[in-house]
N, CA, C and O atoms as a CHARMM CRD file, in Angstrom:
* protein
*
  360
    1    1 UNK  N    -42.68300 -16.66100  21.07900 PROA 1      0.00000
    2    1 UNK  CA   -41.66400 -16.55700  22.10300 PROA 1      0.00000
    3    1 UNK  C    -40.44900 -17.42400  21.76700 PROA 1      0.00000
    4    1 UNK  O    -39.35400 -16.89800  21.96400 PROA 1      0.00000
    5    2 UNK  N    -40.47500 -18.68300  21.28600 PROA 2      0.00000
    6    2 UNK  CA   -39.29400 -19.22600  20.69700 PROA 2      0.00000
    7    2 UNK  C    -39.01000 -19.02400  19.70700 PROA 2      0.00000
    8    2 UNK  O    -38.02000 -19.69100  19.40800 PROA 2      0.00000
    9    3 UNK  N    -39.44300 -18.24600  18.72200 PROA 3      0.00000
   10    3 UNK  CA   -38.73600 -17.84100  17.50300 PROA 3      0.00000
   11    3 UNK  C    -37.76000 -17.10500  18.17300 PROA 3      0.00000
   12    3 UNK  O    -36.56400 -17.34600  18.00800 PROA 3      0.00000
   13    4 UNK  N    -38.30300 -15.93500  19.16200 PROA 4      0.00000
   14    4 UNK  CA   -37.56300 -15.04500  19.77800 PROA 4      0.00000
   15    4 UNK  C    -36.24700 -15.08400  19.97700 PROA 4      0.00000
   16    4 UNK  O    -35.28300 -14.41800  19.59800 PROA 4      0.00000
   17    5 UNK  N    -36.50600 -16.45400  20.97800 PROA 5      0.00000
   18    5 UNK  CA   -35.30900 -17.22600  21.79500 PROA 5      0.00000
   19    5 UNK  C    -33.91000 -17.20900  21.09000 PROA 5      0.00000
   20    5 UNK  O    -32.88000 -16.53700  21.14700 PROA 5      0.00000
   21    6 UNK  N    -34.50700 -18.53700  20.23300 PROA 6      0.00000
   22    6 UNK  CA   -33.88900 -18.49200  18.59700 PROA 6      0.00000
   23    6 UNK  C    -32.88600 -17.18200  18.19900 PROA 6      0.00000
   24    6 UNK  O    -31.65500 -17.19600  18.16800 PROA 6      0.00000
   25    7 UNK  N    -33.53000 -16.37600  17.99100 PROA 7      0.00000
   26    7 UNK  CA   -32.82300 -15.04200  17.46700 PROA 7      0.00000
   27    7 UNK  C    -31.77800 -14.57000  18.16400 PROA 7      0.00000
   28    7 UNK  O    -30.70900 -14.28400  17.62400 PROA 7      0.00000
   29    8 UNK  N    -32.05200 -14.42600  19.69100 PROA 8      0.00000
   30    8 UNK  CA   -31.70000 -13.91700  20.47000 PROA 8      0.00000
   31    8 UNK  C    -30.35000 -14.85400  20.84800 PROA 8      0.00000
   32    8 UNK  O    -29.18200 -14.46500  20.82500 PROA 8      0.00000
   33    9 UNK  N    -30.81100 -16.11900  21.18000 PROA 9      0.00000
   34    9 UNK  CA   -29.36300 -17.27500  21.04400 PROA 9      0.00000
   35    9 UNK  C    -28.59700 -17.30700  19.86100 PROA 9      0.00000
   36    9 UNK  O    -27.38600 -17.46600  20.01700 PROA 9      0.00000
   37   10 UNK  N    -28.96700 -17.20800  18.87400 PROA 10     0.00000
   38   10 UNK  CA   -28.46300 -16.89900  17.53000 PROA 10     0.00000
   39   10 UNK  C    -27.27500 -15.69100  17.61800 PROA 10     0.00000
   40   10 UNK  O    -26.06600 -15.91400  17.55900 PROA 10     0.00000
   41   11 UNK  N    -27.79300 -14.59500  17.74600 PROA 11     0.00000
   42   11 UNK  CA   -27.03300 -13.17600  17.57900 PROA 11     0.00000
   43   11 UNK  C    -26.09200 -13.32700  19.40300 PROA 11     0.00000
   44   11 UNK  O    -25.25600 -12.42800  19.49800 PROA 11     0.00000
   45   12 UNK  N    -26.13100 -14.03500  20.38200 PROA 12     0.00000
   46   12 UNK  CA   -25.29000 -14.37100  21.27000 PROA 12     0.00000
   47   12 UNK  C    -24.27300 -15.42300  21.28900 PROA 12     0.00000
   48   12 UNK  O    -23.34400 -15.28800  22.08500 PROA 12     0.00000
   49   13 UNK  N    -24.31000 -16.41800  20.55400 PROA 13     0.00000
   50   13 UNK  CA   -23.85500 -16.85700  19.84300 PROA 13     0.00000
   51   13 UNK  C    -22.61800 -16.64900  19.09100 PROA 13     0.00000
   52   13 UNK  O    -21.50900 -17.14600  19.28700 PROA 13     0.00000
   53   14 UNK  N    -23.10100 -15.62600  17.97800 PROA 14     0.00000
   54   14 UNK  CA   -22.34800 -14.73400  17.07400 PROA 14     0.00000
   55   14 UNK  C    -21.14900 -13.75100  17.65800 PROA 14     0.00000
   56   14 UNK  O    -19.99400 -13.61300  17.25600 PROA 14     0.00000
   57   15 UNK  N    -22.11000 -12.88800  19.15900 PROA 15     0.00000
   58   15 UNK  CA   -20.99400 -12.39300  19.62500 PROA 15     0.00000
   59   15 UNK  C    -20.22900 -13.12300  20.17800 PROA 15     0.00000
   60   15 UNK  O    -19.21100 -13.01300  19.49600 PROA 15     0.00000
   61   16 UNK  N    -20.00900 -13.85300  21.02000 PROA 16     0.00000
   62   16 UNK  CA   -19.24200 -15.04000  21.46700 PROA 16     0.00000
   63   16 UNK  C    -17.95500 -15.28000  20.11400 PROA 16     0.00000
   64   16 UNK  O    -16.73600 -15.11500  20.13700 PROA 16     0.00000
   65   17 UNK  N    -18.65900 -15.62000  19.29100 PROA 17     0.00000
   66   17 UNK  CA   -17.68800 -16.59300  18.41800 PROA 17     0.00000
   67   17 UNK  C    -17.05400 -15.39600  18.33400 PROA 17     0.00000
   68   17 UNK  O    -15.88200 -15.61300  18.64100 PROA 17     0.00000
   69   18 UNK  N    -17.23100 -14.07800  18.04300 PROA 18     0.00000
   70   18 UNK  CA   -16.05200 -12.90000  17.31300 PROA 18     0.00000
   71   18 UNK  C    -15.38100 -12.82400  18.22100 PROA 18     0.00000
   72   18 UNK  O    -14.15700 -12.88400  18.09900 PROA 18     0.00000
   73   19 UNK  N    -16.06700 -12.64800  19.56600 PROA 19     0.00000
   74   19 UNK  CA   -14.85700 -12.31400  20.62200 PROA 19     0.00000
   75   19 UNK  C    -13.53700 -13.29300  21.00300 PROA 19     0.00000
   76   19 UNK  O    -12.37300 -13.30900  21.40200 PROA 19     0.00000
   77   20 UNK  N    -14.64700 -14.06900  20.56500 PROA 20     0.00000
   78   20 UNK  CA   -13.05600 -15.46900  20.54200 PROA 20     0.00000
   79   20 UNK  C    -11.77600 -15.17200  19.70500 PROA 20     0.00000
   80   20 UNK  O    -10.57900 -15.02400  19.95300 PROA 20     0.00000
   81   21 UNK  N    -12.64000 -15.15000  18.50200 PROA 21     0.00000
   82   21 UNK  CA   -11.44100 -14.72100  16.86300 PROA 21     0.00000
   83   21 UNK  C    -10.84400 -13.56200  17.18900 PROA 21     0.00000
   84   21 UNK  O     -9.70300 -13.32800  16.79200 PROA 21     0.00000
   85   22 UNK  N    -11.56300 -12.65300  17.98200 PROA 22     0.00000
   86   22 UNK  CA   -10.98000 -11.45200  18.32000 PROA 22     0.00000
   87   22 UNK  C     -9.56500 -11.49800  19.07800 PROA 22     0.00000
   88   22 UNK  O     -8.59800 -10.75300  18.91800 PROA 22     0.00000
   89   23 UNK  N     -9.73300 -12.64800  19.99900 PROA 23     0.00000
   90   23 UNK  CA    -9.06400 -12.77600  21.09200 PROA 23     0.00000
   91   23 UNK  C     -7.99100 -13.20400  20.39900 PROA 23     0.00000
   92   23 UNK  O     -7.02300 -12.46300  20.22800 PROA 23     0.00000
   93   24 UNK  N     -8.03600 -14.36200  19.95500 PROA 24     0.00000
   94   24 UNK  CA    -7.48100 -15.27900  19.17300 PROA 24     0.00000
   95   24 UNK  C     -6.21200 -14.49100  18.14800 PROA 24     0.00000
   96   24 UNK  O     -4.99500 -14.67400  18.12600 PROA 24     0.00000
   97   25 UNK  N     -6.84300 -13.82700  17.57600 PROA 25     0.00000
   98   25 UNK  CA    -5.86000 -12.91800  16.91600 PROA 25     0.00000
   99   25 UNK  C     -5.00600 -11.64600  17.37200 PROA 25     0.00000
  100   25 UNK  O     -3.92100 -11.32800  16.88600 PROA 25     0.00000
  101   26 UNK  N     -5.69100 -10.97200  18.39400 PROA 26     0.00000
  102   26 UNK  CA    -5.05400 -10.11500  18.99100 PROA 26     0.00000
  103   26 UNK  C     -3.27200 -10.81400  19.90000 PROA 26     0.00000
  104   26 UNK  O     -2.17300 -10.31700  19.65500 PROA 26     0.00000
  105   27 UNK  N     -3.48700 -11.91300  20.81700 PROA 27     0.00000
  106   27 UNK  CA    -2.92000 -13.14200  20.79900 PROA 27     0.00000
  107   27 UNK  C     -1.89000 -13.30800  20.08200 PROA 27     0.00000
  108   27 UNK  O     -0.74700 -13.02300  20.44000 PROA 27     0.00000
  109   28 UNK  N     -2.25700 -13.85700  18.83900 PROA 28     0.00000
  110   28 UNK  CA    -0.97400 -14.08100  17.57600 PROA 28     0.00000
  111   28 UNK  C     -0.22600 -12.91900  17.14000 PROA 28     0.00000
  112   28 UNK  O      0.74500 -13.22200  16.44600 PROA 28     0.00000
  113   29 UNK  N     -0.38200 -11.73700  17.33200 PROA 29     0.00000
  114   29 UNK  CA    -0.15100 -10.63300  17.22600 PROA 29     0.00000
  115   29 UNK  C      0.74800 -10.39400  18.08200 PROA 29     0.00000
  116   29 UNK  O      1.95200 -10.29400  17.84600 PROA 29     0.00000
  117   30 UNK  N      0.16500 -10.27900  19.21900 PROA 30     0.00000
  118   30 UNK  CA     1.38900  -9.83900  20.31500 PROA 30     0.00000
  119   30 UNK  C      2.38200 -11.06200  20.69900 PROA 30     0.00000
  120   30 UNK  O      3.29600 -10.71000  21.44400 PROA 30     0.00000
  121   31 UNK  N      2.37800 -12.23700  20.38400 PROA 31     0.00000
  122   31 UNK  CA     2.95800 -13.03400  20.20400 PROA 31     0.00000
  123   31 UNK  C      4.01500 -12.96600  19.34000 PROA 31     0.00000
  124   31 UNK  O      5.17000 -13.20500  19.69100 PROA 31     0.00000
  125   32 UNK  N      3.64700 -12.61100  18.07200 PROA 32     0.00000
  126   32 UNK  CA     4.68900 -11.81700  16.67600 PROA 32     0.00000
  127   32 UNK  C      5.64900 -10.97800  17.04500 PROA 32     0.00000
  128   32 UNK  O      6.80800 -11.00000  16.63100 PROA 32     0.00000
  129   33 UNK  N      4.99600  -9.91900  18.14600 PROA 33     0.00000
  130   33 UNK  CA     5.67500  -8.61200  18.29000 PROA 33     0.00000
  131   33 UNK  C      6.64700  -8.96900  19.52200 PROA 33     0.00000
  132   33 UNK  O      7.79300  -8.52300  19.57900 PROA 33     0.00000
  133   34 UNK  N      6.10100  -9.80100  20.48900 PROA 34     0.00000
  134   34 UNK  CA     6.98500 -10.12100  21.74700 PROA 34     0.00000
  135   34 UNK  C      8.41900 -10.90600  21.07200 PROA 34     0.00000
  136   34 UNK  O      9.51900 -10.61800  21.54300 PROA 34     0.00000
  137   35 UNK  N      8.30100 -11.86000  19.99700 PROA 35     0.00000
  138   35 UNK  CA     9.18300 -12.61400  19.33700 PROA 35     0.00000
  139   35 UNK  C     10.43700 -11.45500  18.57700 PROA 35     0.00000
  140   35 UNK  O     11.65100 -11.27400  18.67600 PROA 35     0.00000
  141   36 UNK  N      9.44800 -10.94600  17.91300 PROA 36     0.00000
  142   36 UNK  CA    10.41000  -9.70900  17.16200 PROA 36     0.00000
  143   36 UNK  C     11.59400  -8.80300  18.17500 PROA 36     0.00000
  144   36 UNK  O     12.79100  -8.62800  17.94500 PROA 36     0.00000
  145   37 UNK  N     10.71300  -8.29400  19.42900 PROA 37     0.00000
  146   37 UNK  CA    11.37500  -7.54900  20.23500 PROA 37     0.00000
  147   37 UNK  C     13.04500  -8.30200  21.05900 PROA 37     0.00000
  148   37 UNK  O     14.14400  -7.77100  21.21800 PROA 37     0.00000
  149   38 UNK  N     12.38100 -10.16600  21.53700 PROA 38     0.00000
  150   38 UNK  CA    12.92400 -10.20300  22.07000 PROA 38     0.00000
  151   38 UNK  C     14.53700 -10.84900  21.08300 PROA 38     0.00000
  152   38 UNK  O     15.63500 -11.15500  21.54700 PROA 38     0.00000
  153   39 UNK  N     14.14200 -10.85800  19.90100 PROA 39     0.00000
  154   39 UNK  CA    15.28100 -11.46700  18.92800 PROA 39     0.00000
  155   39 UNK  C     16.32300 -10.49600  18.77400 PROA 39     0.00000
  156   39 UNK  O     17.53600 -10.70800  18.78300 PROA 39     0.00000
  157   40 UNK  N     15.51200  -9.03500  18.58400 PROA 40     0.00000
  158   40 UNK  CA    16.10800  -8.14400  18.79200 PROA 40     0.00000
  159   40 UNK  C     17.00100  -7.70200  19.55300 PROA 40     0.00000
  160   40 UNK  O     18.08200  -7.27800  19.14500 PROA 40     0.00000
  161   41 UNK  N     16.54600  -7.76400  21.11000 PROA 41     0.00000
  162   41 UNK  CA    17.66100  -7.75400  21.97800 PROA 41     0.00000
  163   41 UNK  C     18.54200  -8.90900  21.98100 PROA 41     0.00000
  164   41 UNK  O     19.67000  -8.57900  22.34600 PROA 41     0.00000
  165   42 UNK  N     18.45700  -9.90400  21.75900 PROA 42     0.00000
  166   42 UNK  CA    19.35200 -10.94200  21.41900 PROA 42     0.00000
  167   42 UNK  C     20.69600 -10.60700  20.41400 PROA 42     0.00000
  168   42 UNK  O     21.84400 -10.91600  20.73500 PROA 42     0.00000
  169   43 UNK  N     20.40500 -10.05000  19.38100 PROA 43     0.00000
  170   43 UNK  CA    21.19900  -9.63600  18.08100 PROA 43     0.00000
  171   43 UNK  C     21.59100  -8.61500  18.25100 PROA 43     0.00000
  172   43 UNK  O     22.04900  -8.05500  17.25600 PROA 43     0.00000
  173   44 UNK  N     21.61600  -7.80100  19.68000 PROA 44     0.00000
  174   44 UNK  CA    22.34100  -5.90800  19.41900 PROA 44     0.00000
  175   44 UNK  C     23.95900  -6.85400  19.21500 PROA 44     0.00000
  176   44 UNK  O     24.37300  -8.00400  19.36200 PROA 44     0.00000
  177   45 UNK  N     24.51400  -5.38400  18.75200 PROA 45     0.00000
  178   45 UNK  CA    25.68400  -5.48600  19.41900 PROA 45     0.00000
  179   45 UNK  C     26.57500  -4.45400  19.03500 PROA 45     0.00000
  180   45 UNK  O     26.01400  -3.84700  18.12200 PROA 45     0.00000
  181   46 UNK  N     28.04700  -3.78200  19.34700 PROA 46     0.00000
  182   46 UNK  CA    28.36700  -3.13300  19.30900 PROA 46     0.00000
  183   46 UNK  C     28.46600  -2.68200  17.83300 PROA 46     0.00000
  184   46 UNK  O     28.64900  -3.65800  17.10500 PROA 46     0.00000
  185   47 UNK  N     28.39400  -1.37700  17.08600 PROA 47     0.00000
  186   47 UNK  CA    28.28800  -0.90900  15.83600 PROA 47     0.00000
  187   47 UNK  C     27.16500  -1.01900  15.28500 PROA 47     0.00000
  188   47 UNK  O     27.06000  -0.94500  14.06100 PROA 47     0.00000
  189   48 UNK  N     26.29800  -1.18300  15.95400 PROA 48     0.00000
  190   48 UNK  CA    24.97400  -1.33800  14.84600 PROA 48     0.00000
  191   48 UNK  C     24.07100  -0.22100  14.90400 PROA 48     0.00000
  192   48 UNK  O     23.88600   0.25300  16.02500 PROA 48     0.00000
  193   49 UNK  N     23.53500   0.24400  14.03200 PROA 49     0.00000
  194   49 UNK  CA    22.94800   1.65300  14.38600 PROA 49     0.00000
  195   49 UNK  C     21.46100   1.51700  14.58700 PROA 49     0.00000
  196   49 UNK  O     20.84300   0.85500  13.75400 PROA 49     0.00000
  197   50 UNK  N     20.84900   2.03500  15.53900 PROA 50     0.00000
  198   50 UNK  CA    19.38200   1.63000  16.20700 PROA 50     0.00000
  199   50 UNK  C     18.49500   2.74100  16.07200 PROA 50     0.00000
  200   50 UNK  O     19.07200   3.69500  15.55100 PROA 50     0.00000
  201   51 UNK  N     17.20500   2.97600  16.37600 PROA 51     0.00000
  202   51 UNK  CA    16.41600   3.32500  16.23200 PROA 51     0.00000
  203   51 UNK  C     15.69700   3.26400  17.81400 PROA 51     0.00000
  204   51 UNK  O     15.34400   2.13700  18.16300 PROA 51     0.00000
  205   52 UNK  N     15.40800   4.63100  18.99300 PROA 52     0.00000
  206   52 UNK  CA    14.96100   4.30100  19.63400 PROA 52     0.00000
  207   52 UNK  C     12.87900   4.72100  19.60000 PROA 52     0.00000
  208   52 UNK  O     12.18700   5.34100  18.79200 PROA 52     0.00000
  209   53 UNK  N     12.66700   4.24200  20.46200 PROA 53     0.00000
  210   53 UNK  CA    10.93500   4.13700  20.55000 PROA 53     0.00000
  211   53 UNK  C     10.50700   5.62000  20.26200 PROA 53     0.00000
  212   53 UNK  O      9.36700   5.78400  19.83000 PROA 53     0.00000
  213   54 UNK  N     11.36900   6.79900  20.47400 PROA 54     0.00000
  214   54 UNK  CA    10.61000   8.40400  20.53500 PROA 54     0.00000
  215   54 UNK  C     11.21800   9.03400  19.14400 PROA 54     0.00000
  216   54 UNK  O     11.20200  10.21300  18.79100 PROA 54     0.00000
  217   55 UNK  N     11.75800   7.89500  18.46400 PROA 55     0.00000
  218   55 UNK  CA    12.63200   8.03500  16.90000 PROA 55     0.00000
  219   55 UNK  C     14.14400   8.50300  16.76800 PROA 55     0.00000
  220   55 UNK  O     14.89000   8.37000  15.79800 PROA 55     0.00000
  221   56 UNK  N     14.41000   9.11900  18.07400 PROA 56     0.00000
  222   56 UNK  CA    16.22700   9.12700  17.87900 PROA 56     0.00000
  223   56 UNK  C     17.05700   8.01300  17.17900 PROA 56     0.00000
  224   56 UNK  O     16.76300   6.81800  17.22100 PROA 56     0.00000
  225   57 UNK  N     17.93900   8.44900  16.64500 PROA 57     0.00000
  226   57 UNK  CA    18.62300   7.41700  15.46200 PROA 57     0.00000
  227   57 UNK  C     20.07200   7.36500  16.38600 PROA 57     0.00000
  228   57 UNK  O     20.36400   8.38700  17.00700 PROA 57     0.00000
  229   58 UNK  N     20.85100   6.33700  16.46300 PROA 58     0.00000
  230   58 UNK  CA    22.64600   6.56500  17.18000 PROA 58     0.00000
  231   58 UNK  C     23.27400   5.37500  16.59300 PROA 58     0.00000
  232   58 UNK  O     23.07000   5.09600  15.41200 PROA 58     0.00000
  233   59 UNK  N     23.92000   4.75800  17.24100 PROA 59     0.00000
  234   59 UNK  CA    24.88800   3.72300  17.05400 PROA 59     0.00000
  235   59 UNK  C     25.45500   3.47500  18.05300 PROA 59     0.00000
  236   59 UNK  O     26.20600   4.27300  18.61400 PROA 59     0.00000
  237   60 UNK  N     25.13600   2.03400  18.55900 PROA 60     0.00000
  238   60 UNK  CA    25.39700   1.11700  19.50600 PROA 60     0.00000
  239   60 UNK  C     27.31400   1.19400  19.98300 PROA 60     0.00000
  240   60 UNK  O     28.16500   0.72000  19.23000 PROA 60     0.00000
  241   61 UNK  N     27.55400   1.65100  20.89300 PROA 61     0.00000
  242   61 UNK  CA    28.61500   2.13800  21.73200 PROA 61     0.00000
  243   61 UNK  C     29.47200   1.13700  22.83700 PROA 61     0.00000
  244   61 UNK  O     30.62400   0.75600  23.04100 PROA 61     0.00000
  245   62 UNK  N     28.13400   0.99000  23.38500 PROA 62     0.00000
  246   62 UNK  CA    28.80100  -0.55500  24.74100 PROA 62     0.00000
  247   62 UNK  C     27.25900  -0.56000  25.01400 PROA 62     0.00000
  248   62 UNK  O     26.36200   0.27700  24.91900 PROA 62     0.00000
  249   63 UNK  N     27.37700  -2.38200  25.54400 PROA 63     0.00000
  250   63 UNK  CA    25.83000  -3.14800  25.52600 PROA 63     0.00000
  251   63 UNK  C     26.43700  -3.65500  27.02100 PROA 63     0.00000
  252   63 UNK  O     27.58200  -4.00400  27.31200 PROA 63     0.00000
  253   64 UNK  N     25.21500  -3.55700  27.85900 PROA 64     0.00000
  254   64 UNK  CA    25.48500  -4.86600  28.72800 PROA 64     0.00000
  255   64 UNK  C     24.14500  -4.92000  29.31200 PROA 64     0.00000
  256   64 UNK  O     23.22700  -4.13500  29.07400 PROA 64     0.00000
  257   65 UNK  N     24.12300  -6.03100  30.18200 PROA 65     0.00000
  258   65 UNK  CA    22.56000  -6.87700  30.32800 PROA 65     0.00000
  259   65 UNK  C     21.45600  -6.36400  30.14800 PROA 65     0.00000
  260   65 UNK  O     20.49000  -7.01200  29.74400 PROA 65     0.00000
  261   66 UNK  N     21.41800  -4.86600  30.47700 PROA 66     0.00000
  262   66 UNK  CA    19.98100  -4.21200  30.95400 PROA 66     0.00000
  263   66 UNK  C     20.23600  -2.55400  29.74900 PROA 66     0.00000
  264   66 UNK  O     19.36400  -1.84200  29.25100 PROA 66     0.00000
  265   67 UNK  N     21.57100  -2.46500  29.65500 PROA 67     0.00000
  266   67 UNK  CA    21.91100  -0.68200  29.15000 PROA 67     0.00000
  267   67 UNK  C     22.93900  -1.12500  28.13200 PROA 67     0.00000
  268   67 UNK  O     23.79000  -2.00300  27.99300 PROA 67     0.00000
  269   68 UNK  N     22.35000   0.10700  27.37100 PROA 68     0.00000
  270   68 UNK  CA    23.14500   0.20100  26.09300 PROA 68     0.00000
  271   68 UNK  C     23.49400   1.76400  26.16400 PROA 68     0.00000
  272   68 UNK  O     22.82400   2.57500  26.80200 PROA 68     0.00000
  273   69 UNK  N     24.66500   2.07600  25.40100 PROA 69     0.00000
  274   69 UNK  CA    24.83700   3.47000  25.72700 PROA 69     0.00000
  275   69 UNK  C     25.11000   3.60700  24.05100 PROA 69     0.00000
  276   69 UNK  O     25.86200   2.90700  23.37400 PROA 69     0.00000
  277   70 UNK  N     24.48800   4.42700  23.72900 PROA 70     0.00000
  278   70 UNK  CA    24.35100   4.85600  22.45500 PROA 70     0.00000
  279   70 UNK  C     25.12900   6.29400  21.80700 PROA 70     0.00000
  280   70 UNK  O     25.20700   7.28500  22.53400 PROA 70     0.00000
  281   71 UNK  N     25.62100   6.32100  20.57400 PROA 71     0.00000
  282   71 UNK  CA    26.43700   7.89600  20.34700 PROA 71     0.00000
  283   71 UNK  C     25.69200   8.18600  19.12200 PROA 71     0.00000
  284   71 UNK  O     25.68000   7.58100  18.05000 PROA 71     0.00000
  285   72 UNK  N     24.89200   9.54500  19.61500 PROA 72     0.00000
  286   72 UNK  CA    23.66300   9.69800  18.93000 PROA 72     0.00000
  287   72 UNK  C     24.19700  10.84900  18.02700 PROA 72     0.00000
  288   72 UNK  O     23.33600  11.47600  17.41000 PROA 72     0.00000
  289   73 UNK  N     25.76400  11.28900  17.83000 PROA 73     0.00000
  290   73 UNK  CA    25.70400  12.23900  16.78900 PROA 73     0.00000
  291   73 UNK  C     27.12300  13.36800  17.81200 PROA 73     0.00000
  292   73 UNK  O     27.24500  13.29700  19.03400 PROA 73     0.00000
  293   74 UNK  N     27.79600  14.07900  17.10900 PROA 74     0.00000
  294   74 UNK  CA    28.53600  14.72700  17.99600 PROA 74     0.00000
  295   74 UNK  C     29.32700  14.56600  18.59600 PROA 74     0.00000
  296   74 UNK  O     30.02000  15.57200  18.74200 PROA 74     0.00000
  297   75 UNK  N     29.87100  13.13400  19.44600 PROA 75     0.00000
  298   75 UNK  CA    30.32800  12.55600  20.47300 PROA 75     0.00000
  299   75 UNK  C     29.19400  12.73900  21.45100 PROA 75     0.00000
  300   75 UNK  O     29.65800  12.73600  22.59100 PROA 75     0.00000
  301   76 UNK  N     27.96000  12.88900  21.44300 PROA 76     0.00000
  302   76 UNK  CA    26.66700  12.70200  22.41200 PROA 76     0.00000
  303   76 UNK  C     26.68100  11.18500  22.65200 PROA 76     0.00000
  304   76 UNK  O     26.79100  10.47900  21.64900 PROA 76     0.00000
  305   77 UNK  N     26.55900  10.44700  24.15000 PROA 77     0.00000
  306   77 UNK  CA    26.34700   9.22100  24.15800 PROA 77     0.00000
  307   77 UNK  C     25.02500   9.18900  25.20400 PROA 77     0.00000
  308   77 UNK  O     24.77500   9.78500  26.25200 PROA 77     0.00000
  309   78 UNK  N     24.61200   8.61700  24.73700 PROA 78     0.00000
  310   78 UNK  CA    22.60500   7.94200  26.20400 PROA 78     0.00000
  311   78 UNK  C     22.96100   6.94500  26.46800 PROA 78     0.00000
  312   78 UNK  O     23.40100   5.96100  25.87200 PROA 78     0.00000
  313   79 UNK  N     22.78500   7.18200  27.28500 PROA 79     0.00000
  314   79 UNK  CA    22.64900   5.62800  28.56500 PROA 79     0.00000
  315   79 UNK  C     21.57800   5.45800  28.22300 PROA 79     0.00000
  316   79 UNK  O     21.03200   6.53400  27.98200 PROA 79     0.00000
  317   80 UNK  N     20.76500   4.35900  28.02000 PROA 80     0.00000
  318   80 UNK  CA    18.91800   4.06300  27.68500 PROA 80     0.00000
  319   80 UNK  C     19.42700   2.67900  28.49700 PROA 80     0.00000
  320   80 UNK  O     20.45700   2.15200  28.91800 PROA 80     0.00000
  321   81 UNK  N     17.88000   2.45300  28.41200 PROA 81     0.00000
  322   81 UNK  CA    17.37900   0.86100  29.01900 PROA 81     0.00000
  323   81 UNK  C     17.55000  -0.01300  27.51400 PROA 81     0.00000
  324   81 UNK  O     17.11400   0.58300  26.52900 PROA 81     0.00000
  325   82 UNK  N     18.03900  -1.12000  27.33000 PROA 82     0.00000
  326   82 UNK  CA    17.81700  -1.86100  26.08000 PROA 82     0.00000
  327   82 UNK  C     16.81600  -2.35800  25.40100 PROA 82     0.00000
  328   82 UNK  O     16.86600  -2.73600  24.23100 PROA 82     0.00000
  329   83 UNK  N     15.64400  -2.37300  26.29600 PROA 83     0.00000
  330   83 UNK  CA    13.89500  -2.15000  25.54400 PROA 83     0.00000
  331   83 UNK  C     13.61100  -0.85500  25.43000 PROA 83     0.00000
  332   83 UNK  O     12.44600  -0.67200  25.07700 PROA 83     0.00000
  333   84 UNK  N     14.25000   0.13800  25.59900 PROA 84     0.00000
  334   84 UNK  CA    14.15200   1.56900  24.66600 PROA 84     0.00000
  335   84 UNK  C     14.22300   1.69400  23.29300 PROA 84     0.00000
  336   84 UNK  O     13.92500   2.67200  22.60700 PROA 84     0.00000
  337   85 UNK  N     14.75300   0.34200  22.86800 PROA 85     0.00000
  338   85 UNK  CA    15.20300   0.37900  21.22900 PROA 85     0.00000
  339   85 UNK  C     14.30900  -0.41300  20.38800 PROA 85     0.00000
  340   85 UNK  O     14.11500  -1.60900  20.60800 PROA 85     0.00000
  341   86 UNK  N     13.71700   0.27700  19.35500 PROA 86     0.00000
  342   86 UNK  CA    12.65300  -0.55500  18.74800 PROA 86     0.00000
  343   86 UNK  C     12.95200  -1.17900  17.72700 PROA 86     0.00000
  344   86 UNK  O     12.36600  -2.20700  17.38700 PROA 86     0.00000
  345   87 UNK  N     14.06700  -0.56400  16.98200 PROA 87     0.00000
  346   87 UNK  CA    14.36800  -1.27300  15.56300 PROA 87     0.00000
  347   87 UNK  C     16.13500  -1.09800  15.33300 PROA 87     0.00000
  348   87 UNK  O     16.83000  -0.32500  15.99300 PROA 87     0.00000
  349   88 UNK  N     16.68500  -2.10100  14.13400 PROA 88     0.00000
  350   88 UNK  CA    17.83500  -1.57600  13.83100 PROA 88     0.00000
  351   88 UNK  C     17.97200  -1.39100  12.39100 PROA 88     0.00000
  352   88 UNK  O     17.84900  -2.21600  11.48700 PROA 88     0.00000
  353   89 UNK  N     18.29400   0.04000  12.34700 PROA 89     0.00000
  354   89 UNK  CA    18.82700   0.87200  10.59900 PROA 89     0.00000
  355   89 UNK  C     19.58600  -0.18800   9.85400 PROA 89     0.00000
  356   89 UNK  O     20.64900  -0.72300  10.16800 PROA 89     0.00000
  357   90 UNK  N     18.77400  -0.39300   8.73600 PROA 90     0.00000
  358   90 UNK  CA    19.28800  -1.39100   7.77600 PROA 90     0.00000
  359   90 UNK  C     20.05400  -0.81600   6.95500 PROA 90     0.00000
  360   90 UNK  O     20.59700  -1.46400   6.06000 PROA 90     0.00000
């Protein structure tokens, strides 16, 4: 019966510790990505050409606190939210 124990505390144990590392890293991760996003909105600014989240490509038009209005080709301009934009075209 205590070898049992043993085993059984052993392999509980084990899960414990992964879920930690699990945690732990998932964590540093979204930590990475929250940093990335929010530098991002920090650095728009007018002329820069963006990339939004559903892959439309434009170029930054007029920015202000919350909206960016983008001219996606044509004289087409979007009004979007400014966390609509995931990346900017290098």
């Amino acid at each position: 019966m205590t070898e049992f124990l043993k085993s059984f505390s052993l392999v509980i144990l084990s899960l414990v510790l992964l879920y930690v590392i699990y945690t732990a890293l998932s964590y540093l991760r979204m930590k990475k990505a929250r940093k990335y996003y929010y530098d991002l909105q920090n650095e728009l600014k007018v002329g820069d050409e963006v990339v939004f989240l559903g892959g439309v490509y434009g170029k930054v038009v007029h920015l202000s606190s919350d909206i960016a209005k983008i001219d996606v080709g044509s004289g087409n301009v979007l009004k979007v939210k400014r966390e609509s934009i995931s990346s900017k075209v290098k």
